[in-house]
N, CA, C and O atoms as a MOPAC input file, in Angstrom:
PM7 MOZYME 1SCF
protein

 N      3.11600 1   -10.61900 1   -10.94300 1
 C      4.19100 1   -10.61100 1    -9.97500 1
 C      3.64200 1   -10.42600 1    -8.55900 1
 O      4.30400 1   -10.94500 1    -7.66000 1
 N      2.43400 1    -9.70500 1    -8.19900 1
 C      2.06400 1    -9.22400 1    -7.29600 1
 C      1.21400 1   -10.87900 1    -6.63200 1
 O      0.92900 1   -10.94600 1    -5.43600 1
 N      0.92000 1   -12.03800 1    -7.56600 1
 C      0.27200 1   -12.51000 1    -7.01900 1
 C      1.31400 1   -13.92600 1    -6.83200 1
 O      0.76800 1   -14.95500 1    -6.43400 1
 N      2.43900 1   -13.94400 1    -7.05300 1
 C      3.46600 1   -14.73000 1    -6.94300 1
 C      4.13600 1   -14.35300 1    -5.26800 1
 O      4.45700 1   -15.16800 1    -4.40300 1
 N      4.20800 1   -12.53500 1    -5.19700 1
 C      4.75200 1   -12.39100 1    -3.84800 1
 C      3.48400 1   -12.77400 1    -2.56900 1
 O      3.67900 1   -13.10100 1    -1.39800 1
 N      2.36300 1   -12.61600 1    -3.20000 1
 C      1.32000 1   -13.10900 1    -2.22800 1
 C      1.55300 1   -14.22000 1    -1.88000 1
 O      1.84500 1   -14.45700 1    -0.70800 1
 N      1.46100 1   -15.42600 1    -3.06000 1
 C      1.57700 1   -16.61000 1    -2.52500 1
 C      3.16400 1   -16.84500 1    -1.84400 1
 O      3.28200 1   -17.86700 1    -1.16800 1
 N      4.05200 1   -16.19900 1    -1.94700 1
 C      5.17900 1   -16.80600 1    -1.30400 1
 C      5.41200 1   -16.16500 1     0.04100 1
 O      6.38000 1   -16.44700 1     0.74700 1
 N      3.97200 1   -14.81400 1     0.53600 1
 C      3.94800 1   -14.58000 1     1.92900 1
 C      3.52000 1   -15.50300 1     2.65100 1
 O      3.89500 1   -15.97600 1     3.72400 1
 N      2.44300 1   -15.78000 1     1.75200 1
 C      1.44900 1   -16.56300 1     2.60300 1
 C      1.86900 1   -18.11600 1     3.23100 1
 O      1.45600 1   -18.62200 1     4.27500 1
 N      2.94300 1   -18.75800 1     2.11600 1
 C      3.49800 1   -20.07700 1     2.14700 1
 C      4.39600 1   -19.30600 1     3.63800 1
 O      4.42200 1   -20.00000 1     4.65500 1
 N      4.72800 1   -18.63000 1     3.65900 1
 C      5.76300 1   -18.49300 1     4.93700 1
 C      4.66000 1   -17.99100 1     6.50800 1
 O      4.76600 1   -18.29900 1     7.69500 1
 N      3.80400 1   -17.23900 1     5.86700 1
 C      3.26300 1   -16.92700 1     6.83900 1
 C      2.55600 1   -18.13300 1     7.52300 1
 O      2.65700 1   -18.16000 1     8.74900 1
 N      1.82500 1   -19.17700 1     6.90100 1
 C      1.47600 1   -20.61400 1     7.00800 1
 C      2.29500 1   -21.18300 1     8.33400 1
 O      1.96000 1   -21.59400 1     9.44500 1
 N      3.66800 1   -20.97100 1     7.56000 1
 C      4.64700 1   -22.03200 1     7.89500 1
 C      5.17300 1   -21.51100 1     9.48600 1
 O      5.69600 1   -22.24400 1    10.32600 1
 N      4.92700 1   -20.30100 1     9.60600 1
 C      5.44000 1   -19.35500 1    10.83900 1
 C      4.28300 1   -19.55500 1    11.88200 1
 O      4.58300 1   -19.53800 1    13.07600 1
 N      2.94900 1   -19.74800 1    11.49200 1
 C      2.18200 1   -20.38700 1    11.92700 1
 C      1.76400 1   -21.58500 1    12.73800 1
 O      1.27100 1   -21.68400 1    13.86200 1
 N      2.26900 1   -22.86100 1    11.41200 1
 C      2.65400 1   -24.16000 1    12.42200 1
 C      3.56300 1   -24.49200 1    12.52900 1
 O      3.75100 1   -25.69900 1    12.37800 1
 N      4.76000 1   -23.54500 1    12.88200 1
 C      5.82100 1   -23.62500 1    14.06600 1
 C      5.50800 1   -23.15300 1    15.47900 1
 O      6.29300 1   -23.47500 1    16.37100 1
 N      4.46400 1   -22.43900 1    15.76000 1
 C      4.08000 1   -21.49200 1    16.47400 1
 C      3.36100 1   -22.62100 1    17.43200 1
 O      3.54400 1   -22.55100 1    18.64700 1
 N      2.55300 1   -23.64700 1    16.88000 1
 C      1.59100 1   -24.31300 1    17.54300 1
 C      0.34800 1   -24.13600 1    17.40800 1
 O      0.03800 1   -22.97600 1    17.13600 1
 N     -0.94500 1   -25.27800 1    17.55100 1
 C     -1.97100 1   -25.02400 1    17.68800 1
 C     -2.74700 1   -23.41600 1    18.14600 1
 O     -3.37400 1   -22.60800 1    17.46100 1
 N     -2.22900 1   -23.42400 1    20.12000 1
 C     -3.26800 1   -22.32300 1    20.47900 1
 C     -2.48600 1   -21.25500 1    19.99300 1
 O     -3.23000 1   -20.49300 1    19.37600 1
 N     -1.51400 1   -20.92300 1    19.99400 1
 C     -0.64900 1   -19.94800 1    19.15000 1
 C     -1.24200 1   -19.16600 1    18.01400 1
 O     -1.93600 1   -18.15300 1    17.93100 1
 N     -0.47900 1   -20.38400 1    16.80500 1
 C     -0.85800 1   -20.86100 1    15.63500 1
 C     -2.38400 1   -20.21800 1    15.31600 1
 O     -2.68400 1   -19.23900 1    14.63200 1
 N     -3.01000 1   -20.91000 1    15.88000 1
 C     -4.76900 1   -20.56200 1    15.40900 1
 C     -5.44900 1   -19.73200 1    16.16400 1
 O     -6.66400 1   -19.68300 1    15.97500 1
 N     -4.94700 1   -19.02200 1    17.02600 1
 C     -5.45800 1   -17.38500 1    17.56100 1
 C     -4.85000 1   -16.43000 1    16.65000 1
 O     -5.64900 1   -15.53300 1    16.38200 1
 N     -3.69400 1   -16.29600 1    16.06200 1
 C     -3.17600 1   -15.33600 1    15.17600 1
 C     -3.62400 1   -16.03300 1    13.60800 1
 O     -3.08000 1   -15.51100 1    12.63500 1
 N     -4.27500 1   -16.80900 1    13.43400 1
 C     -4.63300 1   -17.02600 1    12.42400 1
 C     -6.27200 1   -16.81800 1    11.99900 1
 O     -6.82800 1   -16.54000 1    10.93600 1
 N     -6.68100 1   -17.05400 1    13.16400 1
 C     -8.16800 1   -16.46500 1    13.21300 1
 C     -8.13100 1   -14.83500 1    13.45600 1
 O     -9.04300 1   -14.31200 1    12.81600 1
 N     -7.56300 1   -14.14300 1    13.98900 1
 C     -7.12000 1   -12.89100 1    14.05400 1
 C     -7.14200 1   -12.08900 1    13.12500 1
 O     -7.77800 1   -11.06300 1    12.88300 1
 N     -6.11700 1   -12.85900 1    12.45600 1
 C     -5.76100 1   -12.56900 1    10.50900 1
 C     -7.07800 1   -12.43600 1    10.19900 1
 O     -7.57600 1   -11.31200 1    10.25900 1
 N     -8.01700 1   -13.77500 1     9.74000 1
 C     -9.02300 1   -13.74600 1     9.40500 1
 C     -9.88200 1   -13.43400 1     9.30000 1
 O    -10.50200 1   -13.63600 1     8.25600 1
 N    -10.39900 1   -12.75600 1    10.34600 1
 C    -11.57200 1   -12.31600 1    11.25000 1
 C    -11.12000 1   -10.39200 1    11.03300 1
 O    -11.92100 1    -9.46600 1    10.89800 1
 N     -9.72800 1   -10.32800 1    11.06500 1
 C     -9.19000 1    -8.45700 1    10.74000 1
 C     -9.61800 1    -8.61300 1     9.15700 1
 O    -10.48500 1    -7.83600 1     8.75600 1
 N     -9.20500 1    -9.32800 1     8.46700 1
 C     -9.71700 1    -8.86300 1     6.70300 1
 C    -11.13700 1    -9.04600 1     6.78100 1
 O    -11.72700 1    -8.04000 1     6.38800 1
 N    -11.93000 1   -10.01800 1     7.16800 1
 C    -13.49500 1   -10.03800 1     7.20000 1
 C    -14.22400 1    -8.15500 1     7.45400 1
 O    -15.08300 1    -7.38900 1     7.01700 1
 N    -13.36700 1    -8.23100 1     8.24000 1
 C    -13.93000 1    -6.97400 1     9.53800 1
 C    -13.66500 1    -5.68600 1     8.27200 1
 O    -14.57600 1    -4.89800 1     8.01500 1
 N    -12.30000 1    -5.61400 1     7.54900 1
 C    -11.56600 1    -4.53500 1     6.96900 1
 C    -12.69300 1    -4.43900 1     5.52500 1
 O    -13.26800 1    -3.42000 1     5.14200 1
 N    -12.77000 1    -5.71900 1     4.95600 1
 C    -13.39100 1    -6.52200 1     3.80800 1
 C    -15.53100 1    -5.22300 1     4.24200 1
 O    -16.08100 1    -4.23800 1     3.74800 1
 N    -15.67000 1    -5.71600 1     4.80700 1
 C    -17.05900 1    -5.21400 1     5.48000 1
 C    -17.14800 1    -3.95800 1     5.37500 1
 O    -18.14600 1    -3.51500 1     4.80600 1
 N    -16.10900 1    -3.00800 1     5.90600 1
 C    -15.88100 1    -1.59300 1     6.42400 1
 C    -15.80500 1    -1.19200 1     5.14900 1
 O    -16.77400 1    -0.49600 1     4.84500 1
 N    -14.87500 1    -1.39000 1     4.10200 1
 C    -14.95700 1    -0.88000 1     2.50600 1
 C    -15.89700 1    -1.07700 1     2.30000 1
 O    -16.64400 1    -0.12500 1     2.53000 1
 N    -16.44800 1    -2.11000 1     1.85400 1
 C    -18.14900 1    -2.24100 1     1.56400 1
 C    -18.97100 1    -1.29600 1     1.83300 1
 O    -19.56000 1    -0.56800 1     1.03400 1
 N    -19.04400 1    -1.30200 1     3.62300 1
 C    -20.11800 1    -0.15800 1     3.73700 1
 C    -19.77400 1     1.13100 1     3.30800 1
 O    -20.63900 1     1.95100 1     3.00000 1
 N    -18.57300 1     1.36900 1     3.26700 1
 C    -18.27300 1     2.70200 1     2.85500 1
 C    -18.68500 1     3.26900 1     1.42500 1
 O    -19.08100 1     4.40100 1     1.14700 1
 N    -18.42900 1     1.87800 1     0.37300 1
 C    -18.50400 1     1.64600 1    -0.94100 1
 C    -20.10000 1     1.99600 1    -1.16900 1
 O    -20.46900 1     2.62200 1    -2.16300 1
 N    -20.79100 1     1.64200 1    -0.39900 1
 C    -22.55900 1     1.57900 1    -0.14100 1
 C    -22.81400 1     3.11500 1     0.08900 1
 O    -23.60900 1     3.79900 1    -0.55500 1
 N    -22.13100 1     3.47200 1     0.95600 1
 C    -22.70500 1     5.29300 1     1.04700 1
 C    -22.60900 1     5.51000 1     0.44100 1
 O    -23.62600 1     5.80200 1    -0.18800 1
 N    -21.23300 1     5.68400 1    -0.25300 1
 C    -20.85800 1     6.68800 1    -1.69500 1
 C    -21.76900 1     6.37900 1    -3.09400 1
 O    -22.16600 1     7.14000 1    -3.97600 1
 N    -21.90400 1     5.04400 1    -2.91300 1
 C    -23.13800 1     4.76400 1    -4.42300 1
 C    -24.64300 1     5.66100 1    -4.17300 1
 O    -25.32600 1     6.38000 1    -4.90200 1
 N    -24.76200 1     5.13700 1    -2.54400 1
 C    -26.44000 1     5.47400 1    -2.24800 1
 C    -26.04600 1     7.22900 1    -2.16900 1
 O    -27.10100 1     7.86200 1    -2.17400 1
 N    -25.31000 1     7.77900 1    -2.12700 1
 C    -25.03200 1     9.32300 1    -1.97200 1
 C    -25.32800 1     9.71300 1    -3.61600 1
 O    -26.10600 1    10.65200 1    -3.78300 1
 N    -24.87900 1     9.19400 1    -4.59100 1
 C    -24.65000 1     9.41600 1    -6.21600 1
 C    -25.82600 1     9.73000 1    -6.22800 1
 O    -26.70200 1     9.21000 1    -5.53700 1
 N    -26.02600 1    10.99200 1    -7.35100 1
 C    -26.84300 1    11.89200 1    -8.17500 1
 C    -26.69900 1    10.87600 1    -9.32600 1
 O    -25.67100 1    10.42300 1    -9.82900 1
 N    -28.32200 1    10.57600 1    -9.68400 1
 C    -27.89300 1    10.23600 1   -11.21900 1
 C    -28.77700 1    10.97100 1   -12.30400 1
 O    -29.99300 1    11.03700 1   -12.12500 1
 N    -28.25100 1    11.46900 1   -13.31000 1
 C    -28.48000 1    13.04800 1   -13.50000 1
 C    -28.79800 1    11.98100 1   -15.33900 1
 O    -27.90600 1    11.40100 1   -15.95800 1
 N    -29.73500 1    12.02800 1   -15.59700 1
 C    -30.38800 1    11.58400 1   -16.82000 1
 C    -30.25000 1    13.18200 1   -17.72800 1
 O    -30.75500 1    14.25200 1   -17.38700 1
 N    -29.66600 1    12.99100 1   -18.57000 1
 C    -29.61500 1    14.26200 1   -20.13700 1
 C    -29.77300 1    13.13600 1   -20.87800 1
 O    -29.40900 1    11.96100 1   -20.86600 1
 N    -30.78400 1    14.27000 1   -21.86900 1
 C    -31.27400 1    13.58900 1   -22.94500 1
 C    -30.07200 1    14.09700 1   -24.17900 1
 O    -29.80300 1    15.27400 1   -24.41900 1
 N    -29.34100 1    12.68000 1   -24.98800 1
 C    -28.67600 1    12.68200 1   -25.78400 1
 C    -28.83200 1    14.32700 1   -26.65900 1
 O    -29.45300 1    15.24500 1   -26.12300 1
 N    -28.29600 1    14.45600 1   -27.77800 1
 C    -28.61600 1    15.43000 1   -28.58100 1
 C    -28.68500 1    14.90300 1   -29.52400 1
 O    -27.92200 1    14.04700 1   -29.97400 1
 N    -30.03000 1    15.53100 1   -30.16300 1
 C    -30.50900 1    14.98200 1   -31.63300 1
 C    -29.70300 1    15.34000 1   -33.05700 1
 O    -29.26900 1    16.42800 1   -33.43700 1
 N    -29.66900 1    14.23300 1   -33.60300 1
 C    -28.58700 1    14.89200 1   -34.90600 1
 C    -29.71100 1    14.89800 1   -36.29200 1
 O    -30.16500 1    13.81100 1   -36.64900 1
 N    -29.98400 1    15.74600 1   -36.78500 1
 C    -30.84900 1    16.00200 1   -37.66100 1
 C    -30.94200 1    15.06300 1   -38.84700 1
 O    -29.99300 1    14.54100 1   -39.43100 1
 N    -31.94500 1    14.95700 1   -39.05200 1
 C    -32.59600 1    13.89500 1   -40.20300 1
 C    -32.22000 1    14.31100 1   -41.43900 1
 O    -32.59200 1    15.38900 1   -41.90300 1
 N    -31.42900 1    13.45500 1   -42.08200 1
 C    -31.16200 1    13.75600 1   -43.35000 1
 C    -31.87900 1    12.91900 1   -44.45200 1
 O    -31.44900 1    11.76900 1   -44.54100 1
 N    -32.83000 1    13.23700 1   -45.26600 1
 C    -33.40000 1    12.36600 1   -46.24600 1
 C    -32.55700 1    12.27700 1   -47.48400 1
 O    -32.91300 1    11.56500 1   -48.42400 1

């Protein structure tokens, strides 16, 4: 459902777009673009500290005794 309301923003947001005009139109559309790139990046790096911050803490299983 979530990816049905996407596409039926986006079909409008498009459309609100080229009513708007070229220089209009494609400054708020590069805008768009260029803000998720930018937003897209910023998680990432953030995503990158928190991994490169992680302890990784090796325990050795526990042995279950040999039964012959």
């Amino acid at each position: 459902m979530k990816l049905f309301w996407s596409i039926l923003f986006s079909c409008l947001l498009g459309y609100f777009l080229f009513v708007l005009g070229p220089p209009v139109g494609g400054i708020l559309a590069f805008g768009i673009l260029f803000g998720c790139l930018f937003r897209g990046l910023y998680l990432l790096s953030t995503l990158h500290e928190k991994i490169a911050k992680a302890e990784i803490v090796n325990k050795q299983a526990p042995r279950s005794r040999d039964v012959i």
